[in-house]
N, C-alpha and C positions, 0 to 999 in steps of 0.2 A: 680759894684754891691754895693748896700748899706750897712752901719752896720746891724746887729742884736744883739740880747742879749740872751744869756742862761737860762734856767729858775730861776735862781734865780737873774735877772734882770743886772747881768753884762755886758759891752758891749761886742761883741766880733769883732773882724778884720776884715776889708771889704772882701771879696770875691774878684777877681780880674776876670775882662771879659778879652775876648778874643781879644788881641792884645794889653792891657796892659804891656809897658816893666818895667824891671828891675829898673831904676832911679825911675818910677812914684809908683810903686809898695815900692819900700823902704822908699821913704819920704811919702808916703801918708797913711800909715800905713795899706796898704793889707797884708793878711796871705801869706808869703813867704817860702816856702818850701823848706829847705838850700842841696844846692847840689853843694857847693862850694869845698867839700872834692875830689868826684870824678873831677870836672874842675880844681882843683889843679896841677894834674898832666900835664894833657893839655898843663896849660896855664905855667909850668915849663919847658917843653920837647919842643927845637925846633923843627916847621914840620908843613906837610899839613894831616889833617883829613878831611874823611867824615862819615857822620850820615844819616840815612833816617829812620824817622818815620812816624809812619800815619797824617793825615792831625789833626791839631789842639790836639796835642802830648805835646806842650813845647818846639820844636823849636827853632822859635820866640824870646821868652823869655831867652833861652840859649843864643843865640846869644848876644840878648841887656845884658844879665851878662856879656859875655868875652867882649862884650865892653867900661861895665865900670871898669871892671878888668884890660884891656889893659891901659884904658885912665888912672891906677893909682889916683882913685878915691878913698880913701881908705873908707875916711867913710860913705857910701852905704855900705860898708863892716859889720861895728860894730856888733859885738852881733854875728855874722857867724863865723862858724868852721875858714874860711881861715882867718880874723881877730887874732887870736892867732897863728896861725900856723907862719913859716918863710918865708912866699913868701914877696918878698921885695915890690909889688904894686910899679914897675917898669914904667914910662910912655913910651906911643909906638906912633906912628902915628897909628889910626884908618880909614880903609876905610870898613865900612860898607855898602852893597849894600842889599837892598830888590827887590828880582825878580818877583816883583807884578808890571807889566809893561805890557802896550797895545802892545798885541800880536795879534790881533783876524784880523788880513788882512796881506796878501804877501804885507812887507814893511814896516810894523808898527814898527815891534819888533829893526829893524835898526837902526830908527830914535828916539824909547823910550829910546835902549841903549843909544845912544848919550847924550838925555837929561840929564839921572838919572846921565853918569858919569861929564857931566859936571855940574850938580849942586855938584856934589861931591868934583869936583876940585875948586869950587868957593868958598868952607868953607873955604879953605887951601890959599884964596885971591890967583888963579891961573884961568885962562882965558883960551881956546885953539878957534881958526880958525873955522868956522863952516865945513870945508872940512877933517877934523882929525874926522877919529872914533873913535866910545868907546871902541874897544880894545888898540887900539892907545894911549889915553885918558891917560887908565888904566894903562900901562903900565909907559908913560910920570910921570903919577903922580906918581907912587910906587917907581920911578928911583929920583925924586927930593927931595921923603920925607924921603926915606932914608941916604939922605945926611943927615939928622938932627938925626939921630940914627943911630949909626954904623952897630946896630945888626937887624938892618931891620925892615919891618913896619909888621904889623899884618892887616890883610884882611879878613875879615867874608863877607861871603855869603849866604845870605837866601833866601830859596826856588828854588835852583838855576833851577831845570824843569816845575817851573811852567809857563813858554809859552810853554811848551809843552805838559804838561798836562792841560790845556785849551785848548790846540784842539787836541787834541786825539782822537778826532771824525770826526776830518779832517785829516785823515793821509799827506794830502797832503803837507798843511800850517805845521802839525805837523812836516813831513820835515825839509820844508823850516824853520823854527825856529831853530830846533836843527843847523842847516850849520850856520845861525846867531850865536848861541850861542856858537857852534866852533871856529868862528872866534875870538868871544869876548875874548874866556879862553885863549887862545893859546897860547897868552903870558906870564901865570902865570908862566908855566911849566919854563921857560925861566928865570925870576925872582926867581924862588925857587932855582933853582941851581945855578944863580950866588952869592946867600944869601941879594939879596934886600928884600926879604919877610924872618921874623922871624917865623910867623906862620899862615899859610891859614887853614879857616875851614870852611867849608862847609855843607850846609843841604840841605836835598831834601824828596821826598816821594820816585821815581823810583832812581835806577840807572841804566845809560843806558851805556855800557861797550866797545860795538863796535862802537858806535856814534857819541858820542860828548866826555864830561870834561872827562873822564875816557881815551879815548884815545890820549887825546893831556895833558892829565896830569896824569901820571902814577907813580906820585910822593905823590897822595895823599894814602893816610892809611887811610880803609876802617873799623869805628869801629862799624856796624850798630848789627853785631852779637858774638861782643866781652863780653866777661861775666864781665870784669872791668868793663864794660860803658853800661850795660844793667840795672839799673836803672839810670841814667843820665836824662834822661826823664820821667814823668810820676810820681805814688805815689807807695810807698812801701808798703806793710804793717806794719811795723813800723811805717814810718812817718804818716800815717793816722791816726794811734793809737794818736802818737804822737800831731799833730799840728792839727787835727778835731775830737779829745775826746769831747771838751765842744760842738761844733754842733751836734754833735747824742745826746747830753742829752736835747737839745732844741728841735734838731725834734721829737726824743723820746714822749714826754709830746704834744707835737701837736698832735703825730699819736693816744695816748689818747684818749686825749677830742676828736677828730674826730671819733674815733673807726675805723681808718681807715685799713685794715689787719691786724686786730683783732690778729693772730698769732702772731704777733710781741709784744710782750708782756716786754721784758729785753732790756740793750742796745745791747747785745751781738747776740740777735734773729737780733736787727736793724741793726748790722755791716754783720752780716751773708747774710742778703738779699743785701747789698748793691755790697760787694764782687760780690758775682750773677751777680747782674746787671750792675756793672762798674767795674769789676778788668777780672782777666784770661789772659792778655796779656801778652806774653815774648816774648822776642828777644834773645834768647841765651841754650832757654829750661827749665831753671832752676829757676831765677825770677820769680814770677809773680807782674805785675807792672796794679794797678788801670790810668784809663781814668781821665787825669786832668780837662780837658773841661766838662767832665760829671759828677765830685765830685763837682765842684764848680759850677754848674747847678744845681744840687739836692740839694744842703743844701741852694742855694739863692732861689728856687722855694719851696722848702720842701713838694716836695713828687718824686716819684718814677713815671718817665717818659721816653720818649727817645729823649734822647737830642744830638744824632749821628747826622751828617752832609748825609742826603741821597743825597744831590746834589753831592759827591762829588763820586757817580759811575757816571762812562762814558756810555753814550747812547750807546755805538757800545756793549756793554756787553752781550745786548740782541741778538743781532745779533751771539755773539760768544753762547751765548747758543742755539739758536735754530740749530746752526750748530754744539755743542758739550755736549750736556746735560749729554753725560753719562760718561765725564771726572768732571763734576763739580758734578754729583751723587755718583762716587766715591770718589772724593777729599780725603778726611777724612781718606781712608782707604790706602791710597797709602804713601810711603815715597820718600823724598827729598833729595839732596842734599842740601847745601847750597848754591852751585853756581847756582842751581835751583829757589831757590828764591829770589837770589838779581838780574839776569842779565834778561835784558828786552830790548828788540830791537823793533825798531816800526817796520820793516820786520815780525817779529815772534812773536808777542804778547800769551804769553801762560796764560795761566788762573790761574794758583798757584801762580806764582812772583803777580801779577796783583793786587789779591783779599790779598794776604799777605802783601804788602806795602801800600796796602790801608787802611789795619786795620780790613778788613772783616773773615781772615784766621790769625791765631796765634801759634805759636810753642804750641803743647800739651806736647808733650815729646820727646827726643831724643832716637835713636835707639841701640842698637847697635853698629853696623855698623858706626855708627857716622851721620845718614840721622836724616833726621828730618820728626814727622809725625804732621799733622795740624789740628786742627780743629775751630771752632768760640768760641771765648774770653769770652761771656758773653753774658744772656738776653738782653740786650740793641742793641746791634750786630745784634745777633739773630731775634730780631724784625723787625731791620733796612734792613735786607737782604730779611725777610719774604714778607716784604710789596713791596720791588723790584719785588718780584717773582709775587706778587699780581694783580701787574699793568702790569706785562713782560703777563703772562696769560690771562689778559684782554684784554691791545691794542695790545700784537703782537700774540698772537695766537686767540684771538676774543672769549675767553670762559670765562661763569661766574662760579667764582670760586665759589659761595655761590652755583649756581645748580649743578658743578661737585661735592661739599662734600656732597648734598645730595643723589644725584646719589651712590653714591660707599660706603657711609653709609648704603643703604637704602640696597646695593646691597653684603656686606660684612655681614650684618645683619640677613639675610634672605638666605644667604647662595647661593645667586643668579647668578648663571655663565654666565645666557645670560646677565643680566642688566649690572655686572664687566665687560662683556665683550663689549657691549656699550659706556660702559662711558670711559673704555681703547681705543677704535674707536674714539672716538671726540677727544683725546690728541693727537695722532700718523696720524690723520688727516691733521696737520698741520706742520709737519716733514718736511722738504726741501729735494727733489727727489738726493740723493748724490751718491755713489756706495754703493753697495748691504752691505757690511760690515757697512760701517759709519752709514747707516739708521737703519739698526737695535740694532747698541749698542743705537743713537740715540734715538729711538723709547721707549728702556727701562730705558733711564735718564730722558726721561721728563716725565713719566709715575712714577719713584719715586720722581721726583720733585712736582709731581702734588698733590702726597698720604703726602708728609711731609705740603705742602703749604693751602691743605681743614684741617689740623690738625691731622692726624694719626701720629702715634708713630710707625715712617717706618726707619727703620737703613739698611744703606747699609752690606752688607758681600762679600767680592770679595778673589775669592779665584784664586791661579794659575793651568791654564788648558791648557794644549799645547803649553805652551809660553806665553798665552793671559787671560789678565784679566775677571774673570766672574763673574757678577752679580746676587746676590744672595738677595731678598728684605725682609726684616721681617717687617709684619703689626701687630702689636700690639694693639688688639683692646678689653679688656679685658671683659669677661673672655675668649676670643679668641687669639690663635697667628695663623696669618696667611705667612705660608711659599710659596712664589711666584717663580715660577723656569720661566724664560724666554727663549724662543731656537727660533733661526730666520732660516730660509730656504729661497735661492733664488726661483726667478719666473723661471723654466727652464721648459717653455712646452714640452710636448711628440709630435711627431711631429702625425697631424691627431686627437688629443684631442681636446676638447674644453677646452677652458681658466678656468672654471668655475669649470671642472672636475679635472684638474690637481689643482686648486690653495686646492679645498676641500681635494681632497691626498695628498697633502702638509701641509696642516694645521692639519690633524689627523696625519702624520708624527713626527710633531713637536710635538704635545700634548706629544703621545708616550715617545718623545724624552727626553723631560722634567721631565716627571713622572719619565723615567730611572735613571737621572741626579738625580733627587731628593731622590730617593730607595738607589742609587750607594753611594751617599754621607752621606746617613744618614742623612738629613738636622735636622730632625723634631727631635731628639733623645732629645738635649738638654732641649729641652720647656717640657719635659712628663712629668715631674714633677711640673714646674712652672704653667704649665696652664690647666685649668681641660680639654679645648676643646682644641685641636691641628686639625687646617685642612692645607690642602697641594692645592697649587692653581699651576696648571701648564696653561702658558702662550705660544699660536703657531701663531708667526709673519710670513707671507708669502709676497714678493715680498713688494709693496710698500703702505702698507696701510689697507691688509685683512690682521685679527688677530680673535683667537678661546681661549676663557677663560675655565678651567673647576677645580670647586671648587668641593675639594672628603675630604673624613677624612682619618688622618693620619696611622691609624690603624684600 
């Protein structure tokens, strides 16, 4: 990214894109964002670490630091905290590997290892047999370089799942990759305790626990949700202050003369919306750490956009919501563990690890208990999931979203229970036929997915009820709140009824059922003040697809 200038015509520091490392970034004079104080430790403490952050986080970048830190490069250093500090800028052997490698066919991923470690060995002027693999390789070459350093070689690993998150929509090939990438690591484990490696470190988006590196190396330290190393990546609020104070005075004076959101009138309005839009992420509960890829997007574009990577959801996503909408409807209100969100097996792919190593779900707050509860980081996020939902409702349920928010507008407006009830029928339409349980909690996630995604201000409320989570929807639609109670009933005919009789006494069941649920619980108590109209909407799902709306007032 090019220079620019602040408005009073100074220049100011390139922006740096994406995949810019460390050496290019310090001689070329990009804004560098010193976070040499937390890799200090790191890079003083023998050991194996891992990291995982969302896709285009800083990484990357981390990595090409420790290895001009490793290679005892000092001045790339200058001017940074570690420059004064007493780390000696020690020289190591370097084997750095990037796991951007042709994975996409059974067999690829074999022969890409091979190559990447034999160009690696060929810097070091070493050769190997084309019949020696790349764990092989790896292993060969970490055993000879540490002859030349007694205290062993330093190993950095980048991206180390990405062949398997490139096919993650092939469980199949996704397999067969990780058994490749088993075989490759296997060795390190081996290495690390005999002390030929000084320090392995590792990054990734997943960590996958039962699978692969985690179980053939149980030697790394896992600092993904450590509070030391939870700004390690990404931007502070300080440092933003810090190292992009003269960028907000520049784009400040553009958003001006353009009159562009007019509200933004201070620098302090313009840090406030930006926060919004690009910060809220933490890994530890307690930071909140700004989007680096999307600060240095906004100030080289200079305006307010979403500059999020949507390719980087997996197509089977969709797949998991039509078969789970009313675990990702509650998300938000549920709590975590932490080994909930880091462990991810291609067997059991769950939906909270998934969307939180991807960057879609971010620690809100910590519990208690010590769980952790999630929700999405920022507008930018926020959009970016939106627009998923947008296409997910288009091409896999076949509905236009523009005529369902007319429908249930027109139909919330009006006060209309057959029309809500309608437009509830074409979502629940498209429901995959599963057991009587999974269809109806189903039935009532994509139904609040559908109310958040046409633009209603629809919060989930899930409270406990016999063991079992219940959904409870608030439509916020002002000067209206509308409280939605949902109650599902199997299809169990009477024996000698007809279908049609029994499914109508089932769905006036359920209405019933609901209104009870709703009276029992008080739902509507809290809005009496906040909202001048209070209505109560109870919802009666029956068997697999008949459903009965009825919209009453609260009092």
């Amino acid at each position: 990214m090019v220079n620019s200038a602040n408005a009073n015509g100074t220049s100011l520091r390139k922006l740096p894109a994406v995949g810019i490392d460390f050496a290019t970034i310090r001689n070329d004079n990009f804004v560098y964002v010193d976070k040499t104080k937390i890799i200090y430790d790191l890079a003083r403490a023998k050991g194996a670490y891992f990291l995982a952050r969302p896709p285009r986080f800083g990484k990357s970048l981390l990595i090409s630091t420790l290895k001009e830190l490793f290679s005892g490069d000092r001045a790339l250093f200058k001017g940074l905290w570690i420059d004064s500090s007493d780390y000696p800028f020690e020289k190591y052997p370097v084997i750095s590997l990037m796991m951007d490698v042709d994975c996409f066919g059974k067999g690829f991923l074999k022969y890409s290892l091979r190559d990447m470690m034999s160009d690696e060995a060929q810097k070091y002027g070493l050769e190997f047999s084309e019949d020696i693999s790349a764990g092989a390789i790896l292993k060969k070459l970490v055993e000879r370089l540490s002859k030349e350093k007694n205290e062993g070689v330093v190993v950095l690993i980048d991206e180390y799942d990405n062949p398997i998150n490139n096919a993650i929509d092939d469980l199949s090939l996704a397999k067969h990759n990780l058994k490749e990438l088993n075989n490759f690591y296997i060795s390190l484990k081996t290495l690390m305790n005999t002390g030929k490696i000084y320090c392995l470190f590792v990054t990734g988006v997943t960590k996958i626990p039962s699978d692969s590196i985690f179980s053939a190396m149980d030697c790394l330290i896992d600092i993904t949700m450590n509070h030391d190393y939870a700004e390690i990546c990404g931007f502070t609020a300080g440092e933003f202050d810090k190292y992009f104070g003269a960028y907000q005075d520049n784009i400040l004076s553009r958003f001006k003369s353009k009159k562009w959101r007019p509200y933004i009138k201070t620098v302090d309005d313009l840090r406030e919306e930006i926060f919004k839009w690009y910060g809220g992420f933490s890994f530890d509960g307690e930071e909140k750490i700004l989007s680096p890829h999307s600060i240095n997007c906004f100030f080289y574009h200079k305006k307010f956009d979403n500059f999020w990577s949507a390719t980087e959801t997996p197509t089977f996503l969709s797949e998991y919501i039509t078969r789970d909408a009313y675990n990702l409807a509650t998300i938000e209100t549920q709590k975590f563990a932490r080994s909930d969100l880091l462990n991810f097996t291609l067997d059991n792919i769950k939906l909270a690890p998934l969307l939180f190593q991807a960057g879609y779900l971010t620690i809100k707050k910590r519990a208690a208990d010590g769980k952790y509860f999630l929700g999405e980081p920022n507008n930018e996020v926020k959009d970016s999931f939106q627009n998923f939902l947008f296409e997910f409702f288009k091409s896999e349920l076949n509905l236009s979203v523009t005529d369902l928010k007319r429908d249930i507008n027109n139909a919330l407006a009006n006060y209309d229970s057959l029309a809500l009830e309608n437009a509830f029928k074409k979502i629940i339409a498209s429901v995959p036929r599963q057991s009587s349980f999974s269809y109806g909690r189903n039935c009532q996630g994509l139904i609040f997915l559908a109310l958040t995604i046409t633009g209603f201000n629809a919060m989930a409320e899930v409270s406990e009820t016999e063991g079992d989570l219940e959904l409870l929807t608030i439509v916020k639609s002002p000067p209206t709140v509308f409280i939605v109670k949902f109650n599902y009933e199997r299809m169990e005919k009477t024996p000698g009824e007809k279908r049609e009789e029994t499914t109508k006494k089932l769905l006036e069941k359920g209405i019933i059922a609901a209104k009870t649920q709703i009276e029992k619980k008080r739902y509507a108590d809290k809005y009496i003040n906040e909202y001048p109209t209070v209505k109560k909407v109870a919802a009666s799902i029956v068997g697999k697809g008949d459903i009965s709306v009825e919209i009453y007032d609260a009092f």
